[in-house]
N, CA, C and O atoms as CSV, one atom per row, in Angstrom:
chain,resi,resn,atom,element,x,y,z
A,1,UNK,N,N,-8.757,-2.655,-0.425
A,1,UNK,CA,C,-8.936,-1.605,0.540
A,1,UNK,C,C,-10.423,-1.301,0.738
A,1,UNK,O,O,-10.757,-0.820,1.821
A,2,UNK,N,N,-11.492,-1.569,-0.343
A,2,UNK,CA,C,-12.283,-1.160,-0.040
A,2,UNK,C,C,-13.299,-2.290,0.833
A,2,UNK,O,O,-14.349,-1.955,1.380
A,3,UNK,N,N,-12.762,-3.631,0.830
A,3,UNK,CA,C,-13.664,-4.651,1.896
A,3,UNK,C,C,-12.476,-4.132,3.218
A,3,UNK,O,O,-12.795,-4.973,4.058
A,4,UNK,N,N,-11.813,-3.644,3.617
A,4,UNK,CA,C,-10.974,-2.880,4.586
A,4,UNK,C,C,-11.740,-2.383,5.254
A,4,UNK,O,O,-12.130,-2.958,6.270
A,5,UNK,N,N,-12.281,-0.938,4.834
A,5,UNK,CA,C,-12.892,0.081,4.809
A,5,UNK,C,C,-14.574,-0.297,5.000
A,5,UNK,O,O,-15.307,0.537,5.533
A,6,UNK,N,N,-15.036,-1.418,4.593
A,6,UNK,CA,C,-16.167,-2.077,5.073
A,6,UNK,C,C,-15.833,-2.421,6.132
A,6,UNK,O,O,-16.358,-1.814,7.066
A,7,UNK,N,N,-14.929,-3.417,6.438
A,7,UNK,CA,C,-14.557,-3.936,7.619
A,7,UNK,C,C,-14.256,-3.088,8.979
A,7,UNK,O,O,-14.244,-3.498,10.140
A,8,UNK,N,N,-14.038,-1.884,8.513
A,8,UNK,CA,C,-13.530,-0.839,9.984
A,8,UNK,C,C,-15.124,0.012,10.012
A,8,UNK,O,O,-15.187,1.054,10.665
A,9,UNK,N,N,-16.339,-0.483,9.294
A,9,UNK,CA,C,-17.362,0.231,9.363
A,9,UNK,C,C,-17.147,1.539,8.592
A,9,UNK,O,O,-17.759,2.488,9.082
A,10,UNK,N,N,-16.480,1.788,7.590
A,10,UNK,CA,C,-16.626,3.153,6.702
A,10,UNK,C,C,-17.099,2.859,5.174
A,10,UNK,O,O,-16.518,2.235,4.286
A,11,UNK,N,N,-18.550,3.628,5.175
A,11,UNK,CA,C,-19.611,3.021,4.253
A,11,UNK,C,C,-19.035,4.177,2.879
A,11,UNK,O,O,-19.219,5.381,2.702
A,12,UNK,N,N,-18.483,3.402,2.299
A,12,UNK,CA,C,-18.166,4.391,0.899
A,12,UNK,C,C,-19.609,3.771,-0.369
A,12,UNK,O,O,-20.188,2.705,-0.575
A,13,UNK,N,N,-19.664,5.419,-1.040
A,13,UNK,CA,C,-20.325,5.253,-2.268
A,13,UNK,C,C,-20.472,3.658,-2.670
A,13,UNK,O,O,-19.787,2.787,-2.134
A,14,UNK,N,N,-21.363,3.421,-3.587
A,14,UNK,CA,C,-21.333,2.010,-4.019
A,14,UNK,C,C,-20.759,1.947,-5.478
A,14,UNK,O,O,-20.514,0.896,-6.071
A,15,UNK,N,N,-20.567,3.276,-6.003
A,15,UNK,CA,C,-19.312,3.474,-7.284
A,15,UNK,C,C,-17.793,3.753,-6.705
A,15,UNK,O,O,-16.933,3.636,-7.578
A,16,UNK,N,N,-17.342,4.076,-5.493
A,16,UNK,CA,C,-16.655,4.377,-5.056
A,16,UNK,C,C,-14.925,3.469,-5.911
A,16,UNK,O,O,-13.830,3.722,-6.415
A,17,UNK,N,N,-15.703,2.538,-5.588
A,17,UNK,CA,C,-14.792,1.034,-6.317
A,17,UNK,C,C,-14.755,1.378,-8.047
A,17,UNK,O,O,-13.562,1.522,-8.315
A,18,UNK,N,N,-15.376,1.518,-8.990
A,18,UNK,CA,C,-15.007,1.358,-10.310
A,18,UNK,C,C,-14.867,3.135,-10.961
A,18,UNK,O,O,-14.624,3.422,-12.134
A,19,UNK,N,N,-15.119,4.207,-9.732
A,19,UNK,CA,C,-14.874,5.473,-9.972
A,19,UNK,C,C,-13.355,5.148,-10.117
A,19,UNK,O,O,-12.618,5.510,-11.033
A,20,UNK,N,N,-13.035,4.389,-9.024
A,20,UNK,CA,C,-11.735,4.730,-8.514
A,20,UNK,C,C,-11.078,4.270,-9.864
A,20,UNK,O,O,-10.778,5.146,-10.676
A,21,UNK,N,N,-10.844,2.986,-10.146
A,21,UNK,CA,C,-10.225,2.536,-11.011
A,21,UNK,C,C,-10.676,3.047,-12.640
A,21,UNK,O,O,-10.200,2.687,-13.717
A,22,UNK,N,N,-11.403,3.690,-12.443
A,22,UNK,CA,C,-11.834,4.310,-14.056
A,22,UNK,C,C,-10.614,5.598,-13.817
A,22,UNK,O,O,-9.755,5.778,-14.680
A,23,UNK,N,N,-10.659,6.356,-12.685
A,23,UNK,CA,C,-9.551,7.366,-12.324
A,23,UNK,C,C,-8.154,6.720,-12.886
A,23,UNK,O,O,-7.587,7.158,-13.888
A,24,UNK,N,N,-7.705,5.687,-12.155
A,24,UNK,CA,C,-6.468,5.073,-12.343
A,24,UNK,C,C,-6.533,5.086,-13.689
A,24,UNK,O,O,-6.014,5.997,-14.334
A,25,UNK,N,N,-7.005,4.346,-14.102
A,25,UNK,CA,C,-6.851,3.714,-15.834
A,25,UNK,C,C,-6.766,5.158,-16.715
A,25,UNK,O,O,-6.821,5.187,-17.945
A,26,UNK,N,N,-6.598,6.537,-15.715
A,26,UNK,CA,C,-6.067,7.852,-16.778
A,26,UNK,C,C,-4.707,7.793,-16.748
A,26,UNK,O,O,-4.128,8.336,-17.689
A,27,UNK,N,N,-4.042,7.262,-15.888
A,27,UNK,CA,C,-2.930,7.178,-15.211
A,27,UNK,C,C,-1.647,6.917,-16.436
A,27,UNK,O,O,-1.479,5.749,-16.786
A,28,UNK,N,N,-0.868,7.875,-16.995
A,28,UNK,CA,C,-0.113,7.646,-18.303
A,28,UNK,C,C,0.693,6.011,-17.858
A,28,UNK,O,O,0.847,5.667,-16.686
A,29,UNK,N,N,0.993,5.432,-18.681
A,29,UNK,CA,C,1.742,4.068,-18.727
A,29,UNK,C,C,3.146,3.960,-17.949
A,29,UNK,O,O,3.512,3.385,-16.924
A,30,UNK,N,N,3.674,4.662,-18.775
A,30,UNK,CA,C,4.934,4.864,-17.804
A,30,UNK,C,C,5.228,5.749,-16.824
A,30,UNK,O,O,6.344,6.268,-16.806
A,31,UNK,N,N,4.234,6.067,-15.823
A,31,UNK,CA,C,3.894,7.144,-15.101
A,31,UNK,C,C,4.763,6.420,-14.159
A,31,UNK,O,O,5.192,5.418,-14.731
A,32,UNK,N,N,5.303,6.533,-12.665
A,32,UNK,CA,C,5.396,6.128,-11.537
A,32,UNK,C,C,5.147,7.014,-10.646
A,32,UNK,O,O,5.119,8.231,-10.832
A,33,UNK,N,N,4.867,6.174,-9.175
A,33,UNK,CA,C,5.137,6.592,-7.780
A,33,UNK,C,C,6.380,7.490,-7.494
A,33,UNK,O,O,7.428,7.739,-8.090
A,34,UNK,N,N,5.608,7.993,-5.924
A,34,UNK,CA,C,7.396,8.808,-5.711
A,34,UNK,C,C,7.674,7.508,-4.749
A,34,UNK,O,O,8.880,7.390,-4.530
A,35,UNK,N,N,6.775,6.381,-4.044
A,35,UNK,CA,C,7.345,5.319,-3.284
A,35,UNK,C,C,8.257,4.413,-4.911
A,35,UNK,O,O,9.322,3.798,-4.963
A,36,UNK,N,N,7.532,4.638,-5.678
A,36,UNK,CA,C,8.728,3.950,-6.848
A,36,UNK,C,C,9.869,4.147,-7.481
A,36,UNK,O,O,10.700,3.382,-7.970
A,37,UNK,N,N,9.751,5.607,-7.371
A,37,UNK,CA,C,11.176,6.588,-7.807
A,37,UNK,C,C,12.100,6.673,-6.108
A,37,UNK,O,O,13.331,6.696,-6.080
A,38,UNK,N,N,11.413,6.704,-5.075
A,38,UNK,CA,C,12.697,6.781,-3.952
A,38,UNK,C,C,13.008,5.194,-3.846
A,38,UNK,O,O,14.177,4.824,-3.963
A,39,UNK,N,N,11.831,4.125,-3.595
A,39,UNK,CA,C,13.094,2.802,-3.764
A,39,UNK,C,C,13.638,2.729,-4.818
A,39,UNK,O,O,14.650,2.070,-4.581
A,40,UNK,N,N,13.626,3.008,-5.966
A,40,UNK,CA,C,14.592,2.592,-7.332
A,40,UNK,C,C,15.636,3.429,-6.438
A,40,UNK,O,O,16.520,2.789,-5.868
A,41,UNK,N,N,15.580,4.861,-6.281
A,41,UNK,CA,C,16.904,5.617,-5.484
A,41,UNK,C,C,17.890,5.105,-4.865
A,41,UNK,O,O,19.090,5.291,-5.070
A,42,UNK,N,N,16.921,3.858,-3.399
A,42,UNK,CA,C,17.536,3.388,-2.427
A,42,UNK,C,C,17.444,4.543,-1.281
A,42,UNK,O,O,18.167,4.485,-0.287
A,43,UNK,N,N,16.547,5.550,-1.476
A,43,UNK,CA,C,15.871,6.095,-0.533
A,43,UNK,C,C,14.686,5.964,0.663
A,43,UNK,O,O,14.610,4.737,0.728
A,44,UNK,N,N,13.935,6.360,1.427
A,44,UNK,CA,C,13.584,5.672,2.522
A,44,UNK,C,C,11.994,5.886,1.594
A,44,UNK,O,O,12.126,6.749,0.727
A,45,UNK,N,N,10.909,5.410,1.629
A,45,UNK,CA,C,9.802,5.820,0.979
A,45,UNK,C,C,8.481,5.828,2.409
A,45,UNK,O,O,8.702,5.803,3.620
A,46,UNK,N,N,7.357,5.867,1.800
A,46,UNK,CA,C,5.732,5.782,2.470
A,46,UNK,C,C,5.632,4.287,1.907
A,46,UNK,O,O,4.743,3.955,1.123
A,47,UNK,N,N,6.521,3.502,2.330
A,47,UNK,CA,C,5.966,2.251,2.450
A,47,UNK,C,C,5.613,1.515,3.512
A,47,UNK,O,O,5.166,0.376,3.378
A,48,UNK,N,N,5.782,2.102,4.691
A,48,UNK,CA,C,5.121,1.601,6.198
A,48,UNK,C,C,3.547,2.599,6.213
A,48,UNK,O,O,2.402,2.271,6.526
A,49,UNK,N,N,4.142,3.953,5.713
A,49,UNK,CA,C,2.744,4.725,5.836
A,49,UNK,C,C,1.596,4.276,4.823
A,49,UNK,O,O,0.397,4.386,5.078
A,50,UNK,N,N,1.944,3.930,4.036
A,50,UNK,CA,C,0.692,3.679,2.757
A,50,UNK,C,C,0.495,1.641,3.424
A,50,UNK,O,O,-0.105,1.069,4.334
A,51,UNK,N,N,1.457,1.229,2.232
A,51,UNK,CA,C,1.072,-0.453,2.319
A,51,UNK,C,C,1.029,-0.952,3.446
A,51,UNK,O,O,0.159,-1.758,3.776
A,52,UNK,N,N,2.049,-0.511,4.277
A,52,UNK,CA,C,1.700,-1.264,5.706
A,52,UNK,C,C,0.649,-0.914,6.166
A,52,UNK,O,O,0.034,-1.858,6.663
A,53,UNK,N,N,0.120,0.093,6.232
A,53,UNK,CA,C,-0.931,0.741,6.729
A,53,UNK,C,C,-2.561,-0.015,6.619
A,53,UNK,O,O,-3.515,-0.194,7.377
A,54,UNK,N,N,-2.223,-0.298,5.277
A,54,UNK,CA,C,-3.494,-1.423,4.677
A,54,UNK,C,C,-3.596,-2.211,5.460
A,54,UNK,O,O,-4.580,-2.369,6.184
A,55,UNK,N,N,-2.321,-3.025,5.458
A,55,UNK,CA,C,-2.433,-4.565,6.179
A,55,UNK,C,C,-2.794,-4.479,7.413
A,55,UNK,O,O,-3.710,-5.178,7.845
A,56,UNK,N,N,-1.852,-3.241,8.490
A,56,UNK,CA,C,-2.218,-3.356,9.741
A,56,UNK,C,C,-3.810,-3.052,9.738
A,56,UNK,O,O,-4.401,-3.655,10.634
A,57,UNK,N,N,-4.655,-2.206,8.878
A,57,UNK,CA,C,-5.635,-2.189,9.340
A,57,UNK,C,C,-6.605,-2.914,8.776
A,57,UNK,O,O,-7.736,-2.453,8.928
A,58,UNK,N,N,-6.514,-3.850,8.207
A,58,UNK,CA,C,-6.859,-5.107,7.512
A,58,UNK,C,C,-7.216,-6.133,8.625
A,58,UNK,O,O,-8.203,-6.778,8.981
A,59,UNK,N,N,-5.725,-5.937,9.054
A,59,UNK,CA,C,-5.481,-7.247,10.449
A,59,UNK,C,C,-6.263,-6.356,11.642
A,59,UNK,O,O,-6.627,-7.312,12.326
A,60,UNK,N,N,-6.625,-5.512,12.154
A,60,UNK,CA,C,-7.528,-5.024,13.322
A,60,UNK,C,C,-8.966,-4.780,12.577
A,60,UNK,O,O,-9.825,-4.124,13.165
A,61,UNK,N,N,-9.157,-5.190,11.582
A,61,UNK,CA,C,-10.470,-5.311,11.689
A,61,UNK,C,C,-11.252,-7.236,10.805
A,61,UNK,O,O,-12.312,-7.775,10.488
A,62,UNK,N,N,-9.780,-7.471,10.826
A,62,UNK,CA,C,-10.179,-9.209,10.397
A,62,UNK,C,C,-10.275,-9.819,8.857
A,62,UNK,O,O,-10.556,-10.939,8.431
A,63,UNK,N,N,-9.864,-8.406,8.135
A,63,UNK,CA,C,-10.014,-8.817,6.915
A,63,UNK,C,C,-8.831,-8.839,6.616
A,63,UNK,O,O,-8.006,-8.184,7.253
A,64,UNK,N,N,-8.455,-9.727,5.410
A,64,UNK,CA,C,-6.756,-10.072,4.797
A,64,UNK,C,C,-6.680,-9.089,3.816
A,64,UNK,O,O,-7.674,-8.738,3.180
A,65,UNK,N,N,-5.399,-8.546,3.623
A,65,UNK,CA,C,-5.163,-7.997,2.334
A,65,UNK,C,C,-3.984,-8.754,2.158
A,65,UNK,O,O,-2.949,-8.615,2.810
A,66,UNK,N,N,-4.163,-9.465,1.356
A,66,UNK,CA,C,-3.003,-10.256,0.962
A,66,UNK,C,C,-2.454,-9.929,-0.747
A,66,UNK,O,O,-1.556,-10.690,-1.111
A,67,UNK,N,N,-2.784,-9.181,-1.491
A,67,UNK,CA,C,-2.017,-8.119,-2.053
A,67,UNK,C,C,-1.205,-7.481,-1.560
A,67,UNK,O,O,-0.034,-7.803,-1.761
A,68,UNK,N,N,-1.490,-6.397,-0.771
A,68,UNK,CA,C,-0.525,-5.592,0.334
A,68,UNK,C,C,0.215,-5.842,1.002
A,68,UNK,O,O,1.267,-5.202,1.009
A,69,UNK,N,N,-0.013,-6.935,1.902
A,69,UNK,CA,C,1.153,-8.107,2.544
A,69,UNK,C,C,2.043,-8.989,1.672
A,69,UNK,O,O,2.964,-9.501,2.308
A,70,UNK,N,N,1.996,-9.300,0.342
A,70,UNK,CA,C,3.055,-9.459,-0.568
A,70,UNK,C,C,3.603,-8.562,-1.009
A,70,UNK,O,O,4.696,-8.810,-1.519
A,71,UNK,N,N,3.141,-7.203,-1.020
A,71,UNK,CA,C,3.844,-5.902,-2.139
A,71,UNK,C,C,4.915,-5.953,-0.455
A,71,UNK,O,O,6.075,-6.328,-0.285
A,72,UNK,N,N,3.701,-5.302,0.719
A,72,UNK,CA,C,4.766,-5.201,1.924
A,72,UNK,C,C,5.829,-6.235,1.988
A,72,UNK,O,O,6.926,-5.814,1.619
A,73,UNK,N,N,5.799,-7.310,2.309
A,73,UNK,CA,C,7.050,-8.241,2.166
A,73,UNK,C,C,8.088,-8.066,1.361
A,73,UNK,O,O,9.126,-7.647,1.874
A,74,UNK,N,N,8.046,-8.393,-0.337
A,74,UNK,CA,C,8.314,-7.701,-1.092
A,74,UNK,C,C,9.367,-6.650,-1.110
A,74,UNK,O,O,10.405,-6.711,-1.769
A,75,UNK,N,N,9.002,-5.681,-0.325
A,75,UNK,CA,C,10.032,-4.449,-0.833
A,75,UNK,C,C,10.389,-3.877,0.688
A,75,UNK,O,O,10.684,-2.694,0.860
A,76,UNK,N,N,10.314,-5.107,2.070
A,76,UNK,CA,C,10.308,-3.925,3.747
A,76,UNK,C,C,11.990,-4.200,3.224
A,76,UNK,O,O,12.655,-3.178,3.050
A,77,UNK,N,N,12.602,-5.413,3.001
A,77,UNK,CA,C,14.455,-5.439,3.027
A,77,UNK,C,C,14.623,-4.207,2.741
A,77,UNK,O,O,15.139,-3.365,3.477
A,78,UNK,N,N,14.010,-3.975,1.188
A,78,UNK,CA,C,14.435,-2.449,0.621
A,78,UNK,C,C,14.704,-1.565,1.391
A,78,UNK,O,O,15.679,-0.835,1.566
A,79,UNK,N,N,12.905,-1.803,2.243
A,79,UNK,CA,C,13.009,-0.339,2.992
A,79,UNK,C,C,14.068,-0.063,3.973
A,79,UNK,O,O,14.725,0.971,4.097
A,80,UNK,N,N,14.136,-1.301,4.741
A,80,UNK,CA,C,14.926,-0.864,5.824
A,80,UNK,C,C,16.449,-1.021,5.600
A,80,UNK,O,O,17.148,-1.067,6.612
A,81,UNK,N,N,17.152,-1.126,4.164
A,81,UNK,CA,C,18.206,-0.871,4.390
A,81,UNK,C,C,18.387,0.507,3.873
A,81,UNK,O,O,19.457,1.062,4.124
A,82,UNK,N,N,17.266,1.285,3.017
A,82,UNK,CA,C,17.270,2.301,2.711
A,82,UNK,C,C,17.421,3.394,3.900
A,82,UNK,O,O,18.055,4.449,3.876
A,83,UNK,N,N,16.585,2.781,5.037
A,83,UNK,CA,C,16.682,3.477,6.249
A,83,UNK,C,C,17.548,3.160,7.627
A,83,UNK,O,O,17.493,3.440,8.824
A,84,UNK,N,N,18.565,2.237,6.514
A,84,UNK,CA,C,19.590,1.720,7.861
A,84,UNK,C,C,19.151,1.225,8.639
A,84,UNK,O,O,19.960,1.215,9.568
A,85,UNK,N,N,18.147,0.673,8.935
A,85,UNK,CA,C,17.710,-0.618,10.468
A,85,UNK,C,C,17.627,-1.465,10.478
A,85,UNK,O,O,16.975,-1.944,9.550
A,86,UNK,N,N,18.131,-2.298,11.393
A,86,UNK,CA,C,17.916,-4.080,11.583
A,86,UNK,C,C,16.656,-4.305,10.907
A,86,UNK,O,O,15.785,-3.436,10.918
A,87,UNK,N,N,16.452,-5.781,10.123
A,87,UNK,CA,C,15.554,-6.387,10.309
A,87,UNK,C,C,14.655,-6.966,11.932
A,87,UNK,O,O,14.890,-7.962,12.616
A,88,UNK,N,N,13.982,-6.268,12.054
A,88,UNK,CA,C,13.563,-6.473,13.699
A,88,UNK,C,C,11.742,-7.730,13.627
A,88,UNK,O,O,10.899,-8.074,14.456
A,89,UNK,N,N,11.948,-7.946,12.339
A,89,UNK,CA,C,10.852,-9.115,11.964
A,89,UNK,C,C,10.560,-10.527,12.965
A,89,UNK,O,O,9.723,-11.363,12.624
């Protein structure tokens, strides 16, 4: 996200990157998401709003996130039967 965020021209800190992940790494072990607790549910989650979100703006400004586009792949079946809709892929 953060060569993303270069890529759409938004100049973050130059610690911005190992702040972040020094943050995460407080993160208890068996902690989860609420996008991880509603798909375990089979509930609808922020997985178009968060991960997709990456990719689409990944792809309008030319850079790959191809992390995000495997997590997205990955888990859209989930989503959309969680939310009842065709696969429209």
């Amino acid at each position: 996200m953060y060569t993303i965020s270069k890529g759409r021209g938004v100049h973050l800190a130059a610690d911005t990157l190992p702040r972040t992940l020094a943050f995460v790494d407080t993160f208890p072990a068996a902690g989860t998401t609420s996008m991880q607790r509603d798909m375990m549910a089979g509930l609808p989650s922020e997985l178009e709003a968060q991960t997709g979100a990456v990719v689409r703006l990944g792809r309008e400004a030319g850079v790959a996130a191809p992390i995000n586009q495997f997590i997205y792949d990955s888990l859209i079946l989930q989503e959309m039967c969680a939310r009842s809709q065709p696969m429209s892929k």
